[in-house]
Chimera marker file (.cmm) of the C-alpha trace (Angstrom):
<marker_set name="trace">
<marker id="1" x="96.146" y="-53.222" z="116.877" r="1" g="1" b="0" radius="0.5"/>
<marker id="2" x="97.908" y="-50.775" z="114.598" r="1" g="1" b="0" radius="0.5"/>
<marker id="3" x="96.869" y="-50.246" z="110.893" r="1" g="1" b="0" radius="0.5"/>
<marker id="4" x="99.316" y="-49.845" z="108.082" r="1" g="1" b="0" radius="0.5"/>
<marker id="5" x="97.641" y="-48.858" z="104.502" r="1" g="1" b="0" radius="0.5"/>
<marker id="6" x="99.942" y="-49.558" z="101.883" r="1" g="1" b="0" radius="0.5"/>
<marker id="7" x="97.922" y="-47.814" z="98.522" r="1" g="1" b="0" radius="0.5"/>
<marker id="8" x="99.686" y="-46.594" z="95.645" r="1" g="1" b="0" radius="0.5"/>
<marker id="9" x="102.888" y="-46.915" z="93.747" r="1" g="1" b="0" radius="0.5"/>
<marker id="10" x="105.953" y="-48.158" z="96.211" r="1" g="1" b="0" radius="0.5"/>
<marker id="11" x="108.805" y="-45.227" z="95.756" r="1" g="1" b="0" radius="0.5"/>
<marker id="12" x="112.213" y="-44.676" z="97.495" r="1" g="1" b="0" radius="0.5"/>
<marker id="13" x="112.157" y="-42.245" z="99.664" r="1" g="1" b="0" radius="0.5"/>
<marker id="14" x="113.656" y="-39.441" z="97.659" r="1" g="1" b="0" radius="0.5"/>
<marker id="15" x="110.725" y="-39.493" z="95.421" r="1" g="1" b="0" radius="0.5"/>
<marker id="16" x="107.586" y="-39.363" z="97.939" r="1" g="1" b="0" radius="0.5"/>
<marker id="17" x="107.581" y="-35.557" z="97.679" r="1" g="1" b="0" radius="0.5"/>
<marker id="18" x="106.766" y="-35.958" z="94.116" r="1" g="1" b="0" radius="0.5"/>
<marker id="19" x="103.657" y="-38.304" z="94.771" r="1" g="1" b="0" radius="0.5"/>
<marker id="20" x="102.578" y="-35.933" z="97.320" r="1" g="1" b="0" radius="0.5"/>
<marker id="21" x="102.673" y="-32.888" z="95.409" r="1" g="1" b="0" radius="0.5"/>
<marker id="22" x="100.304" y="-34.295" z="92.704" r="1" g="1" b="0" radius="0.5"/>
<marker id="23" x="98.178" y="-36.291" z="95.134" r="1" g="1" b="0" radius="0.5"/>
<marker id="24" x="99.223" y="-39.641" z="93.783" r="1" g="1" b="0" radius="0.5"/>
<marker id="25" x="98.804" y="-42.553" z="96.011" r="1" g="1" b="0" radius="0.5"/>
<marker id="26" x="102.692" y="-43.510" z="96.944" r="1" g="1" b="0" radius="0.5"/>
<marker id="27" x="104.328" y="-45.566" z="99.676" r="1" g="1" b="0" radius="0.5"/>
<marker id="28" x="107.996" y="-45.334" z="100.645" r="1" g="1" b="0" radius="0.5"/>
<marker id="29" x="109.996" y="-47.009" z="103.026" r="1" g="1" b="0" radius="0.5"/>
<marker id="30" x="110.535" y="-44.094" z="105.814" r="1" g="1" b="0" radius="0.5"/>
<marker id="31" x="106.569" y="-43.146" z="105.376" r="1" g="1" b="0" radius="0.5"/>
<marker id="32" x="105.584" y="-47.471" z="106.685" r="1" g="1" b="0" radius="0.5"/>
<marker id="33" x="108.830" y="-47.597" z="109.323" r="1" g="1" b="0" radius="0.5"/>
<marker id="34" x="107.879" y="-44.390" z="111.013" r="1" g="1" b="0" radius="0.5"/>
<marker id="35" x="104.233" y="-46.745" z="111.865" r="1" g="1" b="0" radius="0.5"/>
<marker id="36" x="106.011" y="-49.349" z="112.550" r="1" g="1" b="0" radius="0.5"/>
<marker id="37" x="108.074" y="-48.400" z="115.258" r="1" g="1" b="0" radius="0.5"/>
<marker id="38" x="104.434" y="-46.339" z="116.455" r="1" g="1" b="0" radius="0.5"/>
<marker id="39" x="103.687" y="-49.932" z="116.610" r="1" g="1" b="0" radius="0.5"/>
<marker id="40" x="106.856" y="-50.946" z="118.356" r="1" g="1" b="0" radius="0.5"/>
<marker id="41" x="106.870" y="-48.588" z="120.473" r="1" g="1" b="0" radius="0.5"/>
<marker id="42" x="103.099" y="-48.351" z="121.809" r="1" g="1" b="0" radius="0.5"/>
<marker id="43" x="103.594" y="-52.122" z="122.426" r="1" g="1" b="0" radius="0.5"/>
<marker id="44" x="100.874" y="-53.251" z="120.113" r="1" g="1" b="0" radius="0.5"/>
<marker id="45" x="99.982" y="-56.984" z="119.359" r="1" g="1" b="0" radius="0.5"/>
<marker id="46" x="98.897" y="-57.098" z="116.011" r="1" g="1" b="0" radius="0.5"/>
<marker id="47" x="99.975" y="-55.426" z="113.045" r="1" g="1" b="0" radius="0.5"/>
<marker id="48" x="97.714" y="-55.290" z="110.071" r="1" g="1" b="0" radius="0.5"/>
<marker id="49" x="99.158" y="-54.037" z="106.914" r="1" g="1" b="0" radius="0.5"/>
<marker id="50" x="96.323" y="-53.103" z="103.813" r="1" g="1" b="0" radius="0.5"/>
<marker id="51" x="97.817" y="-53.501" z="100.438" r="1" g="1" b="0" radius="0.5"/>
<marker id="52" x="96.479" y="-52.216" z="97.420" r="1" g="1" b="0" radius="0.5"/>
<marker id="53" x="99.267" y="-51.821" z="95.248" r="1" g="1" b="0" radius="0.5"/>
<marker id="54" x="100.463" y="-52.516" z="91.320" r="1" g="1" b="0" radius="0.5"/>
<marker id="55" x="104.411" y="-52.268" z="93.135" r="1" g="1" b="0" radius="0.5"/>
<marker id="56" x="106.993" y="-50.323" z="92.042" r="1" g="1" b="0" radius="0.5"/>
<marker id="57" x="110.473" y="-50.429" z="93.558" r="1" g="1" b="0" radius="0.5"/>
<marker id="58" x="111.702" y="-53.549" z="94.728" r="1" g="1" b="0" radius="0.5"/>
<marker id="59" x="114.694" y="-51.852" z="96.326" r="1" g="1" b="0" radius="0.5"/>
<marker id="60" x="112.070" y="-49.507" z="98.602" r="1" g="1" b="0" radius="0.5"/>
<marker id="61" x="109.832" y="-53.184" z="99.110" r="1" g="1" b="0" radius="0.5"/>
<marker id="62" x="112.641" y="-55.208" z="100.537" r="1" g="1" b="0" radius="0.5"/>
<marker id="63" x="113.542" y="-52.079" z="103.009" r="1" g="1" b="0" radius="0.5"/>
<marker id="64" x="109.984" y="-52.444" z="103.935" r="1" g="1" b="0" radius="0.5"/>
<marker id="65" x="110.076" y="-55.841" z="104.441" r="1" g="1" b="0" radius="0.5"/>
<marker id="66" x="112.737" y="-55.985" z="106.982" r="1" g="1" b="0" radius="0.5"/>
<marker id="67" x="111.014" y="-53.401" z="109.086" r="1" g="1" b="0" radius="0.5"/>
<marker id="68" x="107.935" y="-55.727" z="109.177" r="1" g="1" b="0" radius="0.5"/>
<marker id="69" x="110.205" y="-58.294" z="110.108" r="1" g="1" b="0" radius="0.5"/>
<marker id="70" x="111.374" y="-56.761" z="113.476" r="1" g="1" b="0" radius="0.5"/>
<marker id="71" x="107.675" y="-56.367" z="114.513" r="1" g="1" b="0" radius="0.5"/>
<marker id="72" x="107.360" y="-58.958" z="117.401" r="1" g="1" b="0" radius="0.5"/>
<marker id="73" x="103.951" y="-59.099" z="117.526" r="1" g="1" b="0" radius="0.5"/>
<marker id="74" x="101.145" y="-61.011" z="115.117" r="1" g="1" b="0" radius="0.5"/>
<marker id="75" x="101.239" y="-59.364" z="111.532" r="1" g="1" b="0" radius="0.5"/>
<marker id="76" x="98.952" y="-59.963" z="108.789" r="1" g="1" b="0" radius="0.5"/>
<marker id="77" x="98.578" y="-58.974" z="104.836" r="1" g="1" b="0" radius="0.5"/>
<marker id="78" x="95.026" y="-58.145" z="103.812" r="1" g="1" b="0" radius="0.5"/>
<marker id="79" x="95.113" y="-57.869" z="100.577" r="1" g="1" b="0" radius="0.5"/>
<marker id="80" x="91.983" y="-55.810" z="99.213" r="1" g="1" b="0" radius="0.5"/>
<marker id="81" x="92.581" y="-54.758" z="95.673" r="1" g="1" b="0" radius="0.5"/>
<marker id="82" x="95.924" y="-56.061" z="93.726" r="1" g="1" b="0" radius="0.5"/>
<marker id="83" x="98.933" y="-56.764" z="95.082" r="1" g="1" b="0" radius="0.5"/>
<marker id="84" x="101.713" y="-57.029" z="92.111" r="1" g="1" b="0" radius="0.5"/>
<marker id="85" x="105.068" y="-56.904" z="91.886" r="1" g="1" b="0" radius="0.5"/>
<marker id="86" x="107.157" y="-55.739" z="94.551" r="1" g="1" b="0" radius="0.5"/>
<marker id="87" x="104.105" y="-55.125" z="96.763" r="1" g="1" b="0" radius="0.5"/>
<marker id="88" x="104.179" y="-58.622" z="96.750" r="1" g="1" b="0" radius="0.5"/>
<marker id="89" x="107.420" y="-58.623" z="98.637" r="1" g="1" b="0" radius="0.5"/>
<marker id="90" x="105.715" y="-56.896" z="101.571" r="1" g="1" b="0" radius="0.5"/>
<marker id="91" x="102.964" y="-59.011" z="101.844" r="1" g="1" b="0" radius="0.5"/>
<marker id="92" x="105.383" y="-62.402" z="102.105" r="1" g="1" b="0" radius="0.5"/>
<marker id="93" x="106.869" y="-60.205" z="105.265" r="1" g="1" b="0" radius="0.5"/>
<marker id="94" x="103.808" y="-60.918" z="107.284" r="1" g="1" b="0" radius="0.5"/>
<marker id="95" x="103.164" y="-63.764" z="109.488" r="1" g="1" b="0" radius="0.5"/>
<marker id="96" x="99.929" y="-64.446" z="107.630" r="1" g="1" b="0" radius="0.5"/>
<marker id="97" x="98.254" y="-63.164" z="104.528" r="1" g="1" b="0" radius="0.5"/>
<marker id="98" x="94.120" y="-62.725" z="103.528" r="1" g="1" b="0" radius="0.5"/>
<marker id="99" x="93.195" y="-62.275" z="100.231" r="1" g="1" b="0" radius="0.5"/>
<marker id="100" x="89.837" y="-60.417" z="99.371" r="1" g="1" b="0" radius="0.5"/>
<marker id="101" x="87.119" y="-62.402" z="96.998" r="1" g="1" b="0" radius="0.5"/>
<marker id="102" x="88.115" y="-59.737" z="94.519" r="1" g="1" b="0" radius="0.5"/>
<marker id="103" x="91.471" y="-59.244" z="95.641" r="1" g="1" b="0" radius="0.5"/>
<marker id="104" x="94.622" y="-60.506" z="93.589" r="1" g="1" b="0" radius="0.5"/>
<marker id="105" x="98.747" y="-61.406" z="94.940" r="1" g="1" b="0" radius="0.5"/>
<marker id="106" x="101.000" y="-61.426" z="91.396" r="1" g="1" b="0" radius="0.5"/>
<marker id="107" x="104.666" y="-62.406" z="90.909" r="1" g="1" b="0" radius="0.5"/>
<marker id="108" x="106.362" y="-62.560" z="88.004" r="1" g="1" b="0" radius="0.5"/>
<marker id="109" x="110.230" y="-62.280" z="86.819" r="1" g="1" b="0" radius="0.5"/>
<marker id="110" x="112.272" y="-59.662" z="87.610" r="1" g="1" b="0" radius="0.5"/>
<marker id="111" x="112.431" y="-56.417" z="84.992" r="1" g="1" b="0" radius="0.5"/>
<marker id="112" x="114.539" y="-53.998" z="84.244" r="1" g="1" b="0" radius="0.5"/>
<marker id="113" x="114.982" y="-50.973" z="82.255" r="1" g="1" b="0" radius="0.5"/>
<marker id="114" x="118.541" y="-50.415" z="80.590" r="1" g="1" b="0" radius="0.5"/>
<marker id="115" x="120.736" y="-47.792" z="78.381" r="1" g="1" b="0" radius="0.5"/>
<marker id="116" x="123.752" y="-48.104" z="77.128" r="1" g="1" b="0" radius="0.5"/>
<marker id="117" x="126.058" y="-50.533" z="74.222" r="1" g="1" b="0" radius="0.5"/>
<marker id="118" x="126.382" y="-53.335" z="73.956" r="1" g="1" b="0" radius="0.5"/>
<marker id="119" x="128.508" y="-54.716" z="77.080" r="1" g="1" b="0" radius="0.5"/>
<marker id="120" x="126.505" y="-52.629" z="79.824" r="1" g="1" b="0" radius="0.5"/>
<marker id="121" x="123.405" y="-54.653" z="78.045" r="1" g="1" b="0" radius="0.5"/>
<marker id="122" x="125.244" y="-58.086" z="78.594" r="1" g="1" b="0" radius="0.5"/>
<marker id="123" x="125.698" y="-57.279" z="81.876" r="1" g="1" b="0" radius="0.5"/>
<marker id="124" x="122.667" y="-55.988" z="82.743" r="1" g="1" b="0" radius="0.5"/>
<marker id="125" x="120.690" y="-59.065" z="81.242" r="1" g="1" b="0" radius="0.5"/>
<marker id="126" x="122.626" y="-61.408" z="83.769" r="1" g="1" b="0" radius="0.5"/>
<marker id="127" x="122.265" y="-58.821" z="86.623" r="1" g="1" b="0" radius="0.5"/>
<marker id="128" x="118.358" y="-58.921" z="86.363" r="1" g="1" b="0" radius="0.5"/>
<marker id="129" x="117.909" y="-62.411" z="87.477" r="1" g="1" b="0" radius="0.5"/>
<marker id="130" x="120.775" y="-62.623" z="89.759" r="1" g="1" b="0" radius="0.5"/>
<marker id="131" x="120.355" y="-60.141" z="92.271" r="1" g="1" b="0" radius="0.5"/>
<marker id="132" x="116.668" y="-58.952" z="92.237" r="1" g="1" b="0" radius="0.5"/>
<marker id="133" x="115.436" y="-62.241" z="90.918" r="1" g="1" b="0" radius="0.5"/>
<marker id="134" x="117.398" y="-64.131" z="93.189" r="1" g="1" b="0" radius="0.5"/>
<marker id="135" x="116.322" y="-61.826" z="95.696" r="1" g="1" b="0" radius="0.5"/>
<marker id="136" x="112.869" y="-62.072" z="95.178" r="1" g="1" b="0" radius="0.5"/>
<marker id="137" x="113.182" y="-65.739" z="94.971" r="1" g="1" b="0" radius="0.5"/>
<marker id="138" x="114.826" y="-66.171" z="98.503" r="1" g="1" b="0" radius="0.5"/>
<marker id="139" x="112.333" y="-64.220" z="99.903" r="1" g="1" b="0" radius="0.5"/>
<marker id="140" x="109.746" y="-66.057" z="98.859" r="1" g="1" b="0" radius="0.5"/>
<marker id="141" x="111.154" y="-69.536" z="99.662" r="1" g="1" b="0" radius="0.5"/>
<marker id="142" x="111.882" y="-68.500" z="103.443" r="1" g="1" b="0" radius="0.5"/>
<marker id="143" x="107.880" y="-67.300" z="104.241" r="1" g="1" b="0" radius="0.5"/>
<marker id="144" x="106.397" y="-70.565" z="101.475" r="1" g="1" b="0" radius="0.5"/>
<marker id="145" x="109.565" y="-73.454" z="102.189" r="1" g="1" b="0" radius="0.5"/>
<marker id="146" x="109.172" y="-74.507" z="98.967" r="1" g="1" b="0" radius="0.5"/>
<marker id="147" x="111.639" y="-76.141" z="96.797" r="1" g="1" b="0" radius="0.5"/>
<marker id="148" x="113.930" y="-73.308" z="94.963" r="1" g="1" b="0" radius="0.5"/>
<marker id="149" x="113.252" y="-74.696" z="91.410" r="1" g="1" b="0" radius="0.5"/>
<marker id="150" x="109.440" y="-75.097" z="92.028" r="1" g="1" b="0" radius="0.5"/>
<marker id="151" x="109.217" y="-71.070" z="93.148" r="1" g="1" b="0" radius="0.5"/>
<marker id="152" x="111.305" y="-70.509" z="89.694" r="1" g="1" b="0" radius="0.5"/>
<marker id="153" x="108.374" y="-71.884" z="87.651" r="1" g="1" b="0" radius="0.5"/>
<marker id="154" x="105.855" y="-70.180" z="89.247" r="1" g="1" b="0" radius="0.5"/>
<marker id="155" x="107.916" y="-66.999" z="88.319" r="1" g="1" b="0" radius="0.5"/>
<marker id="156" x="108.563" y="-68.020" z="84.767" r="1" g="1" b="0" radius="0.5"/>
<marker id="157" x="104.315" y="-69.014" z="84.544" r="1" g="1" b="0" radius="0.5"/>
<marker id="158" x="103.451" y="-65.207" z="86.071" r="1" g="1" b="0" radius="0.5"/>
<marker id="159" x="100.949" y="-66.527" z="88.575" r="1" g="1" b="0" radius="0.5"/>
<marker id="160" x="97.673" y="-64.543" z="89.338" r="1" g="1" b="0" radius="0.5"/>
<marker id="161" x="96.636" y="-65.685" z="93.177" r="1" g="1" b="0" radius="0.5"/>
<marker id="162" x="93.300" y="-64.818" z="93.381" r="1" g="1" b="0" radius="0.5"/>
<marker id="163" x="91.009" y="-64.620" z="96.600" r="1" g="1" b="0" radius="0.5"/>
<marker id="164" x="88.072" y="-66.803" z="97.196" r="1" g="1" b="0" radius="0.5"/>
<link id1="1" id2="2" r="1" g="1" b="0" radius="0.2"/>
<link id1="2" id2="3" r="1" g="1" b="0" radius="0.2"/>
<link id1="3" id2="4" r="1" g="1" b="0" radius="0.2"/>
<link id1="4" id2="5" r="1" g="1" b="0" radius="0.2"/>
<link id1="5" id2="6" r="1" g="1" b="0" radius="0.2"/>
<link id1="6" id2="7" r="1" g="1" b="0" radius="0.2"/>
<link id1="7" id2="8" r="1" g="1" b="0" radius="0.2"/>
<link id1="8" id2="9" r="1" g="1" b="0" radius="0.2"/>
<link id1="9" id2="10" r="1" g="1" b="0" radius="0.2"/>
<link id1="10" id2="11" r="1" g="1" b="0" radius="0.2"/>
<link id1="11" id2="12" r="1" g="1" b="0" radius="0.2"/>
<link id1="12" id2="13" r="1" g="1" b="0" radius="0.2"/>
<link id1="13" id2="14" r="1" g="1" b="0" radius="0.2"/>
<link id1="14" id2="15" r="1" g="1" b="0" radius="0.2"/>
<link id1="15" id2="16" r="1" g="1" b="0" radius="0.2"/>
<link id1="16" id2="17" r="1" g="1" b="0" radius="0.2"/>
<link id1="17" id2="18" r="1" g="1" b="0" radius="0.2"/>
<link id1="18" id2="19" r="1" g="1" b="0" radius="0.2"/>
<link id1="19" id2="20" r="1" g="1" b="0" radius="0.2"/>
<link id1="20" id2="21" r="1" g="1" b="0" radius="0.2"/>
<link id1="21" id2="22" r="1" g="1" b="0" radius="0.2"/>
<link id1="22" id2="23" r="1" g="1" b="0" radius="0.2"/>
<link id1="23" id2="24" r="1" g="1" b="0" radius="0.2"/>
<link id1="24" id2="25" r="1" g="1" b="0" radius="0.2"/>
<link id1="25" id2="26" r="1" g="1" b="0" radius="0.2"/>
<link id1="26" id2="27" r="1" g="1" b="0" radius="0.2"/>
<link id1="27" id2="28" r="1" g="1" b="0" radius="0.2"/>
<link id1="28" id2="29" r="1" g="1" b="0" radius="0.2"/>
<link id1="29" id2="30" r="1" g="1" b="0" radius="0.2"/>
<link id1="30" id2="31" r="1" g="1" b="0" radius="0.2"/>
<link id1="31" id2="32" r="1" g="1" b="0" radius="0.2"/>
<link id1="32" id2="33" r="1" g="1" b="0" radius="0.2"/>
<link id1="33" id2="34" r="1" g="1" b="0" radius="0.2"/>
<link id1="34" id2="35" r="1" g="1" b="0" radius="0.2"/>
<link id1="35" id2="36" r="1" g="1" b="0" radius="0.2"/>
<link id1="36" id2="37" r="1" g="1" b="0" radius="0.2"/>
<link id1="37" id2="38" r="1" g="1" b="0" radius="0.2"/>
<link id1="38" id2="39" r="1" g="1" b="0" radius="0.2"/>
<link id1="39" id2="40" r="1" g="1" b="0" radius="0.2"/>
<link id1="40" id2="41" r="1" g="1" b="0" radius="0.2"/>
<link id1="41" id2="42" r="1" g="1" b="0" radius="0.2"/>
<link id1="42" id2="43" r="1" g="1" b="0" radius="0.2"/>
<link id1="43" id2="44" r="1" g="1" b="0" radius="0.2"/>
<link id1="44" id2="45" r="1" g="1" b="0" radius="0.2"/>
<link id1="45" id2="46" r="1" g="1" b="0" radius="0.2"/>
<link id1="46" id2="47" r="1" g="1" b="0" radius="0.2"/>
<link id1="47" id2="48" r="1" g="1" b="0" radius="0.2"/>
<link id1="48" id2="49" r="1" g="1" b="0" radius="0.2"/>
<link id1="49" id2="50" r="1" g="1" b="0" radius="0.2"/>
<link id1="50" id2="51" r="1" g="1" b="0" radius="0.2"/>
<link id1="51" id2="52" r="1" g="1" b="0" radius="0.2"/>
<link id1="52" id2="53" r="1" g="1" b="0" radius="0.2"/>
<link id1="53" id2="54" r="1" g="1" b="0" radius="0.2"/>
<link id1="54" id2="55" r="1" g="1" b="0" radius="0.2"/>
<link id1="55" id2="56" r="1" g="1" b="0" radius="0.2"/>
<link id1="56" id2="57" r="1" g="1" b="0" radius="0.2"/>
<link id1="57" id2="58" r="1" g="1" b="0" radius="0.2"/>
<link id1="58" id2="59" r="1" g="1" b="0" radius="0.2"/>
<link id1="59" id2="60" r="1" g="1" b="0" radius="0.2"/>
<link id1="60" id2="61" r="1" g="1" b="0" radius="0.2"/>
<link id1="61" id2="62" r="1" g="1" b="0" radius="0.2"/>
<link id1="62" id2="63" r="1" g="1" b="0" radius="0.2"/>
<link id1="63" id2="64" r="1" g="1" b="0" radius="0.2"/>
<link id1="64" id2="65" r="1" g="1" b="0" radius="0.2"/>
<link id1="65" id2="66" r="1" g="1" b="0" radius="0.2"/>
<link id1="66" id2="67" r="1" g="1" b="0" radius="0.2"/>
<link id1="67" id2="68" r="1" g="1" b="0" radius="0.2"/>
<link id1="68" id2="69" r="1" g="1" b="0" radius="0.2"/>
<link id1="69" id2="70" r="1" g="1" b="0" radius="0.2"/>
<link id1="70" id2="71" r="1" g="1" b="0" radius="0.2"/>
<link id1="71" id2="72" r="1" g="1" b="0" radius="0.2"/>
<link id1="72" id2="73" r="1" g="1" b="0" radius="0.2"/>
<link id1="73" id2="74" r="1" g="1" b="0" radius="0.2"/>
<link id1="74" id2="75" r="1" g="1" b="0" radius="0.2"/>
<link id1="75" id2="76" r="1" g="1" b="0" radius="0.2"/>
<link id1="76" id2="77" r="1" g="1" b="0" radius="0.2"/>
<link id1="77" id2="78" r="1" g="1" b="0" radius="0.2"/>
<link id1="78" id2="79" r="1" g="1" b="0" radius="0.2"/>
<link id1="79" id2="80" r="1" g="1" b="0" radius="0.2"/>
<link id1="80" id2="81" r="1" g="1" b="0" radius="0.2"/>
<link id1="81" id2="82" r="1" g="1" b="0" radius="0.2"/>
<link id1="82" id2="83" r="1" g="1" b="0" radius="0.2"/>
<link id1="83" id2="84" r="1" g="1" b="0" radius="0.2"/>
<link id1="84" id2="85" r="1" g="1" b="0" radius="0.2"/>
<link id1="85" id2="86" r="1" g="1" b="0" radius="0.2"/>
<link id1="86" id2="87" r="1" g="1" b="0" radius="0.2"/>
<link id1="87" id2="88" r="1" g="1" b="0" radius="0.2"/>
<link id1="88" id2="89" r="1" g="1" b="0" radius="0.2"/>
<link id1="89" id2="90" r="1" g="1" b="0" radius="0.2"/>
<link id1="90" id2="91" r="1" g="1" b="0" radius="0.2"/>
<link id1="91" id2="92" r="1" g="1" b="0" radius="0.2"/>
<link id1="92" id2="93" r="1" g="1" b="0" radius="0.2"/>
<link id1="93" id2="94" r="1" g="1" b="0" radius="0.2"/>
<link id1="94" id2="95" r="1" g="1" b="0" radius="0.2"/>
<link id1="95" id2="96" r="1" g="1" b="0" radius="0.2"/>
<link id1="96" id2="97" r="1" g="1" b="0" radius="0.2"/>
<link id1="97" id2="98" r="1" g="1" b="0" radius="0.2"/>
<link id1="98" id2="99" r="1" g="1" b="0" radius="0.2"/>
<link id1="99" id2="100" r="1" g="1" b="0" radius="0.2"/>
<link id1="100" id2="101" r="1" g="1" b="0" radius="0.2"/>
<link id1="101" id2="102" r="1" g="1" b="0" radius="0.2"/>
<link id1="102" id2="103" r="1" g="1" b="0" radius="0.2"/>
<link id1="103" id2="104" r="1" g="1" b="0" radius="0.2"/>
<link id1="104" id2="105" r="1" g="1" b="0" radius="0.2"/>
<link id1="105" id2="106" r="1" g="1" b="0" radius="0.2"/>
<link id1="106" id2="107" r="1" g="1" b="0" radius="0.2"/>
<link id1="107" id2="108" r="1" g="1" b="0" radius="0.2"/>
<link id1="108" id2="109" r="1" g="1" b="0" radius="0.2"/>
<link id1="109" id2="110" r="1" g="1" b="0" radius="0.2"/>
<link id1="110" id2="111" r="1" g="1" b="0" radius="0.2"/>
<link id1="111" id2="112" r="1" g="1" b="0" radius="0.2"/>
<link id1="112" id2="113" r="1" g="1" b="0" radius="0.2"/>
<link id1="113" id2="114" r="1" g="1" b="0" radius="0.2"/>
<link id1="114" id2="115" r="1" g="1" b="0" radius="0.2"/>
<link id1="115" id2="116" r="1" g="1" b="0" radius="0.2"/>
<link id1="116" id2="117" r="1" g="1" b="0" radius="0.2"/>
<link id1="117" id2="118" r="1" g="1" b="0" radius="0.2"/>
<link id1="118" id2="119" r="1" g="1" b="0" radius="0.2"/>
<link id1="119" id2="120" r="1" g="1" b="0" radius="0.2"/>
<link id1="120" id2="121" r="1" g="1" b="0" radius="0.2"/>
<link id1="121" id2="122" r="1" g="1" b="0" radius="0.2"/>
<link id1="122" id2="123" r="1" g="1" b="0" radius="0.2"/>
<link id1="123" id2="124" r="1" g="1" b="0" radius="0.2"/>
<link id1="124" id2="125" r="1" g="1" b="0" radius="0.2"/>
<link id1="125" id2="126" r="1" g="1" b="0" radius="0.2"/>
<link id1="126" id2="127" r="1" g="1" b="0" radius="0.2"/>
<link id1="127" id2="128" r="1" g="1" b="0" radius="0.2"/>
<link id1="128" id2="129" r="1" g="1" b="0" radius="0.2"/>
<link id1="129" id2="130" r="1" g="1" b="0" radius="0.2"/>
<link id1="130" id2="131" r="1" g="1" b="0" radius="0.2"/>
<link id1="131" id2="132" r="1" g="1" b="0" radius="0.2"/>
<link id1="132" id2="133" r="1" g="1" b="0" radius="0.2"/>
<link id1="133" id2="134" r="1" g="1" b="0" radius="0.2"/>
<link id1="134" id2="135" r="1" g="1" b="0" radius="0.2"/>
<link id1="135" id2="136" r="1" g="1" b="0" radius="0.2"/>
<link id1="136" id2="137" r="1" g="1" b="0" radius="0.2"/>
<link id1="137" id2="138" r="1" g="1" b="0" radius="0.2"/>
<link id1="138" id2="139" r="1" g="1" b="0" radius="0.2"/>
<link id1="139" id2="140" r="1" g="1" b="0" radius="0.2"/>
<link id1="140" id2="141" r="1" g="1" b="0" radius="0.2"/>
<link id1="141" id2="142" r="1" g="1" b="0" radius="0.2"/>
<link id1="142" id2="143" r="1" g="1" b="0" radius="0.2"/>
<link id1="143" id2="144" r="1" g="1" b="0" radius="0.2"/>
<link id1="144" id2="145" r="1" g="1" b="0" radius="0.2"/>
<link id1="145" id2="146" r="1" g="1" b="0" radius="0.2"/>
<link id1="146" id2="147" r="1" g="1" b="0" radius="0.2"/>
<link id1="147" id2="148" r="1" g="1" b="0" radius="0.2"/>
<link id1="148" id2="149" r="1" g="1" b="0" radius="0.2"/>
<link id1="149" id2="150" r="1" g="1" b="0" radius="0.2"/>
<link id1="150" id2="151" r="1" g="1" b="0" radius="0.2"/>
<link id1="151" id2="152" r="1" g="1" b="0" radius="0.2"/>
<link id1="152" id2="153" r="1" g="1" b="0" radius="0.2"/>
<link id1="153" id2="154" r="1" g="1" b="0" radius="0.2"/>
<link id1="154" id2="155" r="1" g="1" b="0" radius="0.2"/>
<link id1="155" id2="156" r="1" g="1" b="0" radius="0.2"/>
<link id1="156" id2="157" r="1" g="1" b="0" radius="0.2"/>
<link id1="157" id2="158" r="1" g="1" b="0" radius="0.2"/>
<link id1="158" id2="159" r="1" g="1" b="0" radius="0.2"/>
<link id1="159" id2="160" r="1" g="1" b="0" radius="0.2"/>
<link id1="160" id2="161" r="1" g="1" b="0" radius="0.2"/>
<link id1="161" id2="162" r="1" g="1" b="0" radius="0.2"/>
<link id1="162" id2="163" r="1" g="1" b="0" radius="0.2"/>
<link id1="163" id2="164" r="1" g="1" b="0" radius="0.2"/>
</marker_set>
């Protein structure tokens, strides 16, 4: 059994150094696939990844979430403190998912933070919901096989999963 802790902010690669420097809690995507393929590699049958995260980039999550993917072996979520946002991602990569009593899974629409006039606005307000929320929603209807429309209203609602 190989244990992944996933704590902190979820960065791209390039900015892990920062994170480190000031002893911020920060996951990136080369920092969890290095322990996966340990994983891989010393044959292990169950992967266990521990997320307590608020997210962070859902670019550096979805990388993430493929490398889960190729682990052959049993793979569960245990979600211990909050799992928001593009964390979330990671823990829909995993063949099963446990939430603490006091631990919490959000989702919500996707955000985005934009500069520019008035036509890079326009077409960044249609490029937020069509590729990362999009995105975000395929992922999730692949691991829950729910209806497409039904996973867009739980977005629009921001749902709170709580553990029990």
């Amino acid at each position: 059994m190989m244990r992944i802790d996933l704590r902190g902010a979820i960065v791209p690669d390039g900015e892990q150094w920062i994170y480190d420097w000031y002893g911020i809690p920060a996951v990136s995507p080369k920092r969890i696939m290095q322990q996966i393929d340990k994983a891989i590699s010393s044959n292990e049958k169950e992967l266990i990844v521990n997320i307590n995260s608020p997210g962070g980039s859902v670019y550096a999550a979805s990388e993430i979430w493929s490398h889960i993917k190729k682990f052959p072996g049993d793979s569960v979520a245990e979600i211990t403190g909050v799992c928001a946002s593009a964390a979330s991602i990671i823990a829909m990569a995993t063949k099963r998912t446990v939430i603490a009593p006091v631990g919490a899974l959000m989702i919500h629409n996707a955000s985005i933070i934009a500069q520019g006039d008035y036509r890079e606005m326009e077409a960044n307000a249609g490029m937020t919901f069509d590729v990362i929320g999009f995105g975000r929603l395929n992922g999730k209807y692949i691991v829950t096989r729910v209806q497409h429309h039904k996973s867009k209203i739980t977005l629009d609602l921001r749902k709170c999963l709580e553990g029990y």
